[in-house]
mmCIF file of the N, C-alpha and C atoms, coordinates in Angstrom:
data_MODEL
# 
_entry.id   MODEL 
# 
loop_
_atom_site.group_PDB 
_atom_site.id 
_atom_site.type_symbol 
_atom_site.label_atom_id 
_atom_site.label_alt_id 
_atom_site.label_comp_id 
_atom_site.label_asym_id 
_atom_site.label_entity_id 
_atom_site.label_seq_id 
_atom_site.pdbx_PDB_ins_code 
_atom_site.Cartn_x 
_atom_site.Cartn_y 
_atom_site.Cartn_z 
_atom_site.occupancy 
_atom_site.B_iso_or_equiv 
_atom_site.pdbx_formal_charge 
_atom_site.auth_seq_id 
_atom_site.auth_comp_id 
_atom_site.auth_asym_id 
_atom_site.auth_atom_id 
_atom_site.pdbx_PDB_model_num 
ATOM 1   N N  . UNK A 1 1  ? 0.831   -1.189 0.000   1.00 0.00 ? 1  UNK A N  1 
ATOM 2   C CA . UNK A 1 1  ? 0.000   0.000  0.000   1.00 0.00 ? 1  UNK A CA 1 
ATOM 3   C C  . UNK A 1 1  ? 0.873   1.248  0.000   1.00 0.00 ? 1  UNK A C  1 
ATOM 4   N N  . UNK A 1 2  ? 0.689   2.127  -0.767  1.00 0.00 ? 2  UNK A N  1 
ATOM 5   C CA . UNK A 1 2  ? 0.987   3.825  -1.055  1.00 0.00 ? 2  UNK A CA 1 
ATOM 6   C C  . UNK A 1 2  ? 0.860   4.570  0.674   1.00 0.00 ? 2  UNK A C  1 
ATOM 7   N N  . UNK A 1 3  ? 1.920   5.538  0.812   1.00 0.00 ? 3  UNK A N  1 
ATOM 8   C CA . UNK A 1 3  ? 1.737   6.497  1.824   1.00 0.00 ? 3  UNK A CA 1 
ATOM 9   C C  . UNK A 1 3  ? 1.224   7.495  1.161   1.00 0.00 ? 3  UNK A C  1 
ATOM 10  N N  . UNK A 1 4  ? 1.095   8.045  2.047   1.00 0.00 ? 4  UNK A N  1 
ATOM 11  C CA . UNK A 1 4  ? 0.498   9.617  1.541   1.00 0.00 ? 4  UNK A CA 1 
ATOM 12  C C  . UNK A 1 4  ? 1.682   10.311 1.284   1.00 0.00 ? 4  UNK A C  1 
ATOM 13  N N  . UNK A 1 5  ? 2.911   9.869  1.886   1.00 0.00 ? 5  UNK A N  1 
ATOM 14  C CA . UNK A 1 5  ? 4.475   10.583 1.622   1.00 0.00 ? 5  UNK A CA 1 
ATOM 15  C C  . UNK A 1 5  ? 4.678   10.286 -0.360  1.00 0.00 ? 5  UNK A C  1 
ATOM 16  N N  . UNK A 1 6  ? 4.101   9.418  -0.208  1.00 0.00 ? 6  UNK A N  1 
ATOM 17  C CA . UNK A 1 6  ? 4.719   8.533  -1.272  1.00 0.00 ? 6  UNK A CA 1 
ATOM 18  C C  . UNK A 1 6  ? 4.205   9.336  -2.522  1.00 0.00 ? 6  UNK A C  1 
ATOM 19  N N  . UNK A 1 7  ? 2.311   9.794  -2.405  1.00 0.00 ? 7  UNK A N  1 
ATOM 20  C CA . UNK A 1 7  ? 2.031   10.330 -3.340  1.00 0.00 ? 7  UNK A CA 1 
ATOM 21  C C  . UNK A 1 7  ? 1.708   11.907 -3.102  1.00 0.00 ? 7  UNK A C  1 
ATOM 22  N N  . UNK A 1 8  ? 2.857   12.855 -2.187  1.00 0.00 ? 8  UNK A N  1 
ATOM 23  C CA . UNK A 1 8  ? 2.255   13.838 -2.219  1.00 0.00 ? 8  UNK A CA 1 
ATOM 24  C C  . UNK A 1 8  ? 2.497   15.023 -3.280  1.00 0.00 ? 8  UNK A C  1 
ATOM 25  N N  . UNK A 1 9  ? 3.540   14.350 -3.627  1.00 0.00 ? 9  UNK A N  1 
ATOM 26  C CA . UNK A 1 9  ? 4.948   15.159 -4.898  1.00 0.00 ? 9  UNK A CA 1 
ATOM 27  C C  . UNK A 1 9  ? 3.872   15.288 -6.144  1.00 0.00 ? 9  UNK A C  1 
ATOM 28  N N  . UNK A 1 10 ? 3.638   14.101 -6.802  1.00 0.00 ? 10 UNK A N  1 
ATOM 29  C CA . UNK A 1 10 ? 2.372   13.764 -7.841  1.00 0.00 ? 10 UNK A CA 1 
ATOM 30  C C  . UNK A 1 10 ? 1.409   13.962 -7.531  1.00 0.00 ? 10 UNK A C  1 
ATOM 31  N N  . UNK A 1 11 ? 0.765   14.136 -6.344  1.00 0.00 ? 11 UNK A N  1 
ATOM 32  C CA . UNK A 1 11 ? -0.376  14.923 -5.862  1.00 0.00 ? 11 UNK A CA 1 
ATOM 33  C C  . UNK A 1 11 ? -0.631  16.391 -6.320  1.00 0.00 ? 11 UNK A C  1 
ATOM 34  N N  . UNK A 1 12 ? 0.476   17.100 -5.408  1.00 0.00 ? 12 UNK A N  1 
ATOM 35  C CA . UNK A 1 12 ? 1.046   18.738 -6.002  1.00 0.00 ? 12 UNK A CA 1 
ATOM 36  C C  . UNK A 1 12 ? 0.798   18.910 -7.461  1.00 0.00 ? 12 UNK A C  1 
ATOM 37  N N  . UNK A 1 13 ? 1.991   17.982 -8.523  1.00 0.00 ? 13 UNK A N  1 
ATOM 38  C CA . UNK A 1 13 ? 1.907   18.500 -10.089 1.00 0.00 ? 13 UNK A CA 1 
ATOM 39  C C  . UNK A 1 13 ? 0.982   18.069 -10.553 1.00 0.00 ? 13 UNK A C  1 
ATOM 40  N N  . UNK A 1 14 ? -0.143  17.284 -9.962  1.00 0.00 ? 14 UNK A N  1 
ATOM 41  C CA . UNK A 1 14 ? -1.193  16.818 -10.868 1.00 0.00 ? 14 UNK A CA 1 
ATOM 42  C C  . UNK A 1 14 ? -2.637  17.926 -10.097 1.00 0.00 ? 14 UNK A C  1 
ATOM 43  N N  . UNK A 1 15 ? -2.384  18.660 -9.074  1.00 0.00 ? 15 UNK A N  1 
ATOM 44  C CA . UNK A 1 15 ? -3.468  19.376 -8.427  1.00 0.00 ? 15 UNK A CA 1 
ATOM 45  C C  . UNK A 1 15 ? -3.073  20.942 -9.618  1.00 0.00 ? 15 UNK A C  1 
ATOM 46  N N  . UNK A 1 16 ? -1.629  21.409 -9.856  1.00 0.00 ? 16 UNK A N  1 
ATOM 47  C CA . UNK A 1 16 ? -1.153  22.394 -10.492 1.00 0.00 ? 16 UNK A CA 1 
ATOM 48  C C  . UNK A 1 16 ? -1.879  22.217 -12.109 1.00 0.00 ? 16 UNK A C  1 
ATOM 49  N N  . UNK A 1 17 ? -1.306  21.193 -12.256 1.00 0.00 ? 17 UNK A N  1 
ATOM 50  C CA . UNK A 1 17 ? -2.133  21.189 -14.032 1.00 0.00 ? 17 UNK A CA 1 
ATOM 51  C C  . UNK A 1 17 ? -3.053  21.252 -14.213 1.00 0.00 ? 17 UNK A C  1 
ATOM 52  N N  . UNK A 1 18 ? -4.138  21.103 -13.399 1.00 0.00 ? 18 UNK A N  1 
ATOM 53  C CA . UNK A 1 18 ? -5.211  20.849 -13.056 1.00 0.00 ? 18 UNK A CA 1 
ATOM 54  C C  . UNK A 1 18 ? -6.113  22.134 -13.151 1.00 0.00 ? 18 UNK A C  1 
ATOM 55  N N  . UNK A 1 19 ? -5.354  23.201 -11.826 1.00 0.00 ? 19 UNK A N  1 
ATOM 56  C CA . UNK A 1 19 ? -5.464  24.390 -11.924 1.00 0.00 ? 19 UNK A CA 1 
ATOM 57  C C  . UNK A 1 19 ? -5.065  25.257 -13.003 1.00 0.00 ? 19 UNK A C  1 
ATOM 58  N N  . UNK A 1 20 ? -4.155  24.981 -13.703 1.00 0.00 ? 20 UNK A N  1 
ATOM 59  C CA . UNK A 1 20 ? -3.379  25.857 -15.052 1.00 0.00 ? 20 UNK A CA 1 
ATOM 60  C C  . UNK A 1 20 ? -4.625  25.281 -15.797 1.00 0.00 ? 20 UNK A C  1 
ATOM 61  N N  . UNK A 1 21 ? -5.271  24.656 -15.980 1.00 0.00 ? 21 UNK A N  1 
ATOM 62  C CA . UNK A 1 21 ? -5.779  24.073 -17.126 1.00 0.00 ? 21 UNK A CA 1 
ATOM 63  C C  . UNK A 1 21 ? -6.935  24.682 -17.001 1.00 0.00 ? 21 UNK A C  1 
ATOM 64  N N  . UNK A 1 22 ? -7.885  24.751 -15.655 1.00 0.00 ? 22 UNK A N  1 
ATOM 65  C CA . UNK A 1 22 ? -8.700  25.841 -15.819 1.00 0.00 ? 22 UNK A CA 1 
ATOM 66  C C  . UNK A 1 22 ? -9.160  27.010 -15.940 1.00 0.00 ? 22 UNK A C  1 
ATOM 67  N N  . UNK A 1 23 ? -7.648  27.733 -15.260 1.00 0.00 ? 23 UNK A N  1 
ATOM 68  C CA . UNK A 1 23 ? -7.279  28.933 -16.014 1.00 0.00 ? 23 UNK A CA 1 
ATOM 69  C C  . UNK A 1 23 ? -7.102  28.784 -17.602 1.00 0.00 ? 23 UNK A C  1 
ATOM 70  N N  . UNK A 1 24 ? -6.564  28.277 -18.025 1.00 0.00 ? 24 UNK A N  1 
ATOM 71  C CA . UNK A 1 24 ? -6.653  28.052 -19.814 1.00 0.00 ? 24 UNK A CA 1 
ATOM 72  C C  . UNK A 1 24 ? -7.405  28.643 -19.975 1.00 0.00 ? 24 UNK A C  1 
ATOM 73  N N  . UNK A 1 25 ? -8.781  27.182 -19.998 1.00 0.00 ? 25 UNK A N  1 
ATOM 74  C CA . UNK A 1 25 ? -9.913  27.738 -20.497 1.00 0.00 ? 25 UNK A CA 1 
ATOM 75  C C  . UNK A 1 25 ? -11.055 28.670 -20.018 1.00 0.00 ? 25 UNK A C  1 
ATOM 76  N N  . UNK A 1 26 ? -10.652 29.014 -18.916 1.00 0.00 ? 26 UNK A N  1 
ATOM 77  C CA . UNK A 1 26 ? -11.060 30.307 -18.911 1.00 0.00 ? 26 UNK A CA 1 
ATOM 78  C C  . UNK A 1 26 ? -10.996 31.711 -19.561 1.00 0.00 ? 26 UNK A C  1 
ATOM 79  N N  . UNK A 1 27 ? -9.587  31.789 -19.564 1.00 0.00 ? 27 UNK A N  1 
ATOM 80  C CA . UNK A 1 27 ? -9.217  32.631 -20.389 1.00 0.00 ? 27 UNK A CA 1 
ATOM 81  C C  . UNK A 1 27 ? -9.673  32.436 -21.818 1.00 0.00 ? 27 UNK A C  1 
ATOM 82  N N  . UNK A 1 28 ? -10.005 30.984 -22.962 1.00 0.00 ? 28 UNK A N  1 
ATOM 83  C CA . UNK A 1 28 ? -10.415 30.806 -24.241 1.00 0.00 ? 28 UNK A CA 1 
ATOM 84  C C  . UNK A 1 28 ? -11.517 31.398 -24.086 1.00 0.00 ? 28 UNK A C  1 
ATOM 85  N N  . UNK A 1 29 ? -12.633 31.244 -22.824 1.00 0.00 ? 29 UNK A N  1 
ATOM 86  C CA . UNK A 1 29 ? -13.803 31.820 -22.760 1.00 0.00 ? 29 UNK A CA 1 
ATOM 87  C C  . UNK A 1 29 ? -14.053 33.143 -23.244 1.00 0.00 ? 29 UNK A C  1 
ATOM 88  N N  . UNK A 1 30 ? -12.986 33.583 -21.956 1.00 0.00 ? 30 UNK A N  1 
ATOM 89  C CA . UNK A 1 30 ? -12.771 35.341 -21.862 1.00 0.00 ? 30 UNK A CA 1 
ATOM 90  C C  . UNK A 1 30 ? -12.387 35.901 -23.540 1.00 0.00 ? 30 UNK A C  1 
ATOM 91  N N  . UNK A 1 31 ? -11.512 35.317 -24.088 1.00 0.00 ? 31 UNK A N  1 
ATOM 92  C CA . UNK A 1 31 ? -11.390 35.794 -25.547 1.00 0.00 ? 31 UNK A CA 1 
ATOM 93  C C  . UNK A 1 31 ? -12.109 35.956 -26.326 1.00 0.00 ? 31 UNK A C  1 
ATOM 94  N N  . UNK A 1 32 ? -12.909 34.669 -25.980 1.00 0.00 ? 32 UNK A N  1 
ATOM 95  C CA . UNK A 1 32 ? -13.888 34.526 -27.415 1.00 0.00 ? 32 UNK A CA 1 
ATOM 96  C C  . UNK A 1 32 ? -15.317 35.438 -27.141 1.00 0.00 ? 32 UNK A C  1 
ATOM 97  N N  . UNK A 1 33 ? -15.504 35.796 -25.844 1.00 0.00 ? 33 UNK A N  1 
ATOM 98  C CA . UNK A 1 33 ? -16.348 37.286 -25.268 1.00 0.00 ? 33 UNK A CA 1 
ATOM 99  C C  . UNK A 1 33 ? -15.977 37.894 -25.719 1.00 0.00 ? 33 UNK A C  1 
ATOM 100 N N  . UNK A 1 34 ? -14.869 38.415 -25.867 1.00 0.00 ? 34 UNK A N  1 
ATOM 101 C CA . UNK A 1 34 ? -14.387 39.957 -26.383 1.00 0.00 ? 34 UNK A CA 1 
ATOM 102 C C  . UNK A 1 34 ? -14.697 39.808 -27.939 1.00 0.00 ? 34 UNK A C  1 
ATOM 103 N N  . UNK A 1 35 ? -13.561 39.012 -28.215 1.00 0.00 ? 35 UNK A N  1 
ATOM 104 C CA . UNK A 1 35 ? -13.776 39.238 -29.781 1.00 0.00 ? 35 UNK A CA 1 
ATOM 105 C C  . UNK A 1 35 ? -14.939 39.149 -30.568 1.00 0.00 ? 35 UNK A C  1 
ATOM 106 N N  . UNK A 1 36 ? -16.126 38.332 -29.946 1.00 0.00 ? 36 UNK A N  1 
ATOM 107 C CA . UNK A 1 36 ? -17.914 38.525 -29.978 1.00 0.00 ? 36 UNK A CA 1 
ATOM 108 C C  . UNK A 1 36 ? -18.138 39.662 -29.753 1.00 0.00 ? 36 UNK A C  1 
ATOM 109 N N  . UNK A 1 37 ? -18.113 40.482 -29.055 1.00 0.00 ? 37 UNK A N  1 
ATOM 110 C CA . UNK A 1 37 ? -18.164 41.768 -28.607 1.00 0.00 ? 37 UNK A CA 1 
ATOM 111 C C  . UNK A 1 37 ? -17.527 43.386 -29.598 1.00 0.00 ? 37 UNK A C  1 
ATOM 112 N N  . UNK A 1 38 ? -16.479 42.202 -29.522 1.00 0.00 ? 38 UNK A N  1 
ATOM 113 C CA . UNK A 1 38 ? -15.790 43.444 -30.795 1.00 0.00 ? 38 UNK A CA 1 
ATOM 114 C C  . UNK A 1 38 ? -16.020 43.477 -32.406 1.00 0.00 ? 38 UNK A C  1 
ATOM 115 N N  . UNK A 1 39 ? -16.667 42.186 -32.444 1.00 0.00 ? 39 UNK A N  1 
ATOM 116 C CA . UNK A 1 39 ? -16.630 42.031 -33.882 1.00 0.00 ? 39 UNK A CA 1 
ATOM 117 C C  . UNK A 1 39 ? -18.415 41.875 -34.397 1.00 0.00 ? 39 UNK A C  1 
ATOM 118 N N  . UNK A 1 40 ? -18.880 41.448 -32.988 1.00 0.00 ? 40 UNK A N  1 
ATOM 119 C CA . UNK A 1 40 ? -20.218 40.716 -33.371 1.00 0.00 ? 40 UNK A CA 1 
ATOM 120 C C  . UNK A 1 40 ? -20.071 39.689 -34.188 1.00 0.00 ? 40 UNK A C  1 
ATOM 121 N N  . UNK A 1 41 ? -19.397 39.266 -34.606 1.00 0.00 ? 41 UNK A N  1 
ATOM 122 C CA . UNK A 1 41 ? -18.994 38.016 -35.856 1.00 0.00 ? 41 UNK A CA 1 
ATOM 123 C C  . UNK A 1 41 ? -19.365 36.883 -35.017 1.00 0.00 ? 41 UNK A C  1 
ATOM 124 N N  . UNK A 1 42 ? -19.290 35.625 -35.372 1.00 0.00 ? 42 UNK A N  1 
ATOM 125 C CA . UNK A 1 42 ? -19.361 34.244 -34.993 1.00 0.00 ? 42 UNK A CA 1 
ATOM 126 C C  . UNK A 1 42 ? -18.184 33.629 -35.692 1.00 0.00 ? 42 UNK A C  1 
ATOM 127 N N  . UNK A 1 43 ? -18.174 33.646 -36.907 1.00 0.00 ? 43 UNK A N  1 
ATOM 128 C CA . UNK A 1 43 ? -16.921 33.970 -37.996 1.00 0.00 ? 43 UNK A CA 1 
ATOM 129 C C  . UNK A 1 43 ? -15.601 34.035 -37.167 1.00 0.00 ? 43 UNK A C  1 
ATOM 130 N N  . UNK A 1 44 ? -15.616 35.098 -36.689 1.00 0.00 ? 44 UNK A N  1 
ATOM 131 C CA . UNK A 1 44 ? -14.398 35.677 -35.949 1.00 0.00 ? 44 UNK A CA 1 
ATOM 132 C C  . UNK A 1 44 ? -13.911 34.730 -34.723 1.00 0.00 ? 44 UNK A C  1 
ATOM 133 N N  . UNK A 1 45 ? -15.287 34.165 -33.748 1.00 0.00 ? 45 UNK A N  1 
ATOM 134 C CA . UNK A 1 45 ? -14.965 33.535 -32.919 1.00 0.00 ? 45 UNK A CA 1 
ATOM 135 C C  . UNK A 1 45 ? -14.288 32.029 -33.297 1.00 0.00 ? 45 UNK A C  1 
ATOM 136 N N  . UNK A 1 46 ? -15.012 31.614 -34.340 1.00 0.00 ? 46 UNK A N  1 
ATOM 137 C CA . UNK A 1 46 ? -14.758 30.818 -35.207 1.00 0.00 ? 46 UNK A CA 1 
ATOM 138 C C  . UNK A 1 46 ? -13.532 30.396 -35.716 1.00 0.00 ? 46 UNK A C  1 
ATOM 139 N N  . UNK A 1 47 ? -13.076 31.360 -36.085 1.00 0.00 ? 47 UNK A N  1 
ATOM 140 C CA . UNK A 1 47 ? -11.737 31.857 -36.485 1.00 0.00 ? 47 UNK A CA 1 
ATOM 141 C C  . UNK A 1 47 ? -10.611 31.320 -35.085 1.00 0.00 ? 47 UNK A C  1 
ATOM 142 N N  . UNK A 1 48 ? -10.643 31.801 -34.148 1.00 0.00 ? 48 UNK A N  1 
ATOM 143 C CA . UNK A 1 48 ? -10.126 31.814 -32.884 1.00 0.00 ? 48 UNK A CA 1 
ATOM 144 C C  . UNK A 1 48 ? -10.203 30.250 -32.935 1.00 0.00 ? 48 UNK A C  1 
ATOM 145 N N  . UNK A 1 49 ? -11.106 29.131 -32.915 1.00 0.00 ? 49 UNK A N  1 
ATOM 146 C CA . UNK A 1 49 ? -11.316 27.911 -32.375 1.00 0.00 ? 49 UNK A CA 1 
ATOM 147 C C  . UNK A 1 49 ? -9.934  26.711 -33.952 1.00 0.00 ? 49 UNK A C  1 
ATOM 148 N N  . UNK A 1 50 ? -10.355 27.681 -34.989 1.00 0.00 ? 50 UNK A N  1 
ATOM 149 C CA . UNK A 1 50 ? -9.179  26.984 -35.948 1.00 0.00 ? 50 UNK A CA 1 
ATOM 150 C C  . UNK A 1 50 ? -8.068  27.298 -35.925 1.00 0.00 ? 50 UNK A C  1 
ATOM 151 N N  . UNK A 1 51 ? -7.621  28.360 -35.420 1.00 0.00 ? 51 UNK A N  1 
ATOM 152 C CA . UNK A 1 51 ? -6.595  28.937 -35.015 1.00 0.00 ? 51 UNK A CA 1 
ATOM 153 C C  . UNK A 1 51 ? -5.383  28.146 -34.181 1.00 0.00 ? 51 UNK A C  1 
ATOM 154 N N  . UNK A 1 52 ? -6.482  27.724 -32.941 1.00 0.00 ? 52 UNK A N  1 
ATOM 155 C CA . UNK A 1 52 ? -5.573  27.097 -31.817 1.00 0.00 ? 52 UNK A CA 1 
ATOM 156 C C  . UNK A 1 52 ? -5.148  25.756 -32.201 1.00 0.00 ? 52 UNK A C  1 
ATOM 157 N N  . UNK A 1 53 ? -5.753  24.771 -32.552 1.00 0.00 ? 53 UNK A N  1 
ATOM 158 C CA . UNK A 1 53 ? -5.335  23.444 -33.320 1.00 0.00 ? 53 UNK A CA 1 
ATOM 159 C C  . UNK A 1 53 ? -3.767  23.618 -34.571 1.00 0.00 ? 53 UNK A C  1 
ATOM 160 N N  . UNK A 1 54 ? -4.224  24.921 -35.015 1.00 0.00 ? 54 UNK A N  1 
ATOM 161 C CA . UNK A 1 54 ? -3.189  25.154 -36.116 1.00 0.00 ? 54 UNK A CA 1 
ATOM 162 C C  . UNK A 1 54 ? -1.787  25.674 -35.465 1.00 0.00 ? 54 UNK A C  1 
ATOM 163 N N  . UNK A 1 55 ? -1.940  26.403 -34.843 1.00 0.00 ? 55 UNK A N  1 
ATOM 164 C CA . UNK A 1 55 ? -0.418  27.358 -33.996 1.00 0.00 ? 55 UNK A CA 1 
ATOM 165 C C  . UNK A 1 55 ? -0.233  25.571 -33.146 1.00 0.00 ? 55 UNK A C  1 
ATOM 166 N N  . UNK A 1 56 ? -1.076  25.014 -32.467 1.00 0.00 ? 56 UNK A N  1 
ATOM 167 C CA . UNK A 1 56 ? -0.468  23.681 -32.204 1.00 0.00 ? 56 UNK A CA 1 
ATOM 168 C C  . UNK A 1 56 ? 0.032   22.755 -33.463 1.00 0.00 ? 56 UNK A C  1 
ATOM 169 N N  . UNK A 1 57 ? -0.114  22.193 -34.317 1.00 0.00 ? 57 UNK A N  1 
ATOM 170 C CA . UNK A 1 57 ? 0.269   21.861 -35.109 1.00 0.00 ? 57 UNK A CA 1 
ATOM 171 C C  . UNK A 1 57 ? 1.979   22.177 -35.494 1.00 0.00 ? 57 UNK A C  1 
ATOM 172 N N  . UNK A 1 58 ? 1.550   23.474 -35.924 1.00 0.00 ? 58 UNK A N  1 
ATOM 173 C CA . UNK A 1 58 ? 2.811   24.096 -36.082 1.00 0.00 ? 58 UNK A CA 1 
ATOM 174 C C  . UNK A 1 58 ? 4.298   24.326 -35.310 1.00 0.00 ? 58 UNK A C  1 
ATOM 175 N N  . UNK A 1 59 ? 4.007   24.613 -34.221 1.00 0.00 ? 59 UNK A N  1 
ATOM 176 C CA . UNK A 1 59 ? 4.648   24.585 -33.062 1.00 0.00 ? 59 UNK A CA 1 
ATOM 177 C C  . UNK A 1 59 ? 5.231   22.991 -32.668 1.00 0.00 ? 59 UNK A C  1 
ATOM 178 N N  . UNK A 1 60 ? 4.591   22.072 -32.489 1.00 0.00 ? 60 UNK A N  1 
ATOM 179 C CA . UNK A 1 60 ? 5.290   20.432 -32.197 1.00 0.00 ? 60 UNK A CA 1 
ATOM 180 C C  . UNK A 1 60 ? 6.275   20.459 -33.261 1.00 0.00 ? 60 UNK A C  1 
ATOM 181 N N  . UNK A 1 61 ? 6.714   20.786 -34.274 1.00 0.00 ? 61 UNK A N  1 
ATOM 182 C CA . UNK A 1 61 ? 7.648   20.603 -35.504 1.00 0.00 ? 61 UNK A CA 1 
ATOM 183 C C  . UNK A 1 61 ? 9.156   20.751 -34.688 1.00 0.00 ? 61 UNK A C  1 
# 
């Protein structure tokens, strides 16, 4: 059986990613408000959602 010593290290970086990750998408939220806002477009938001797959794409190279 596991201590709690044992898993508190992987506890920590898996509670952190966890948290970064909902900040993420929070922030995708927050963007795609504004730029709705600024553009009224759907298009635009649209734009934003093909965007992120692509700069990933690109970036792993």
């Amino acid at each position: 059986m596991g201590t709690f010593k044992e898993w508190k290290d992987p506890g920590i970086l898996l509670s952190s990613i966890a948290i970064s990750n909902i900040g993420n998408f929070i922030y995708l939220i927050a963007i795609n408000i504004i730029v709705y806002q600024l553009t009224g477009s759907a298009a635009a938001v649209a734009g934003l959602w093909i965007i992120s797959p692509l700069t990933n794409i690109a970036t792993k190279f």
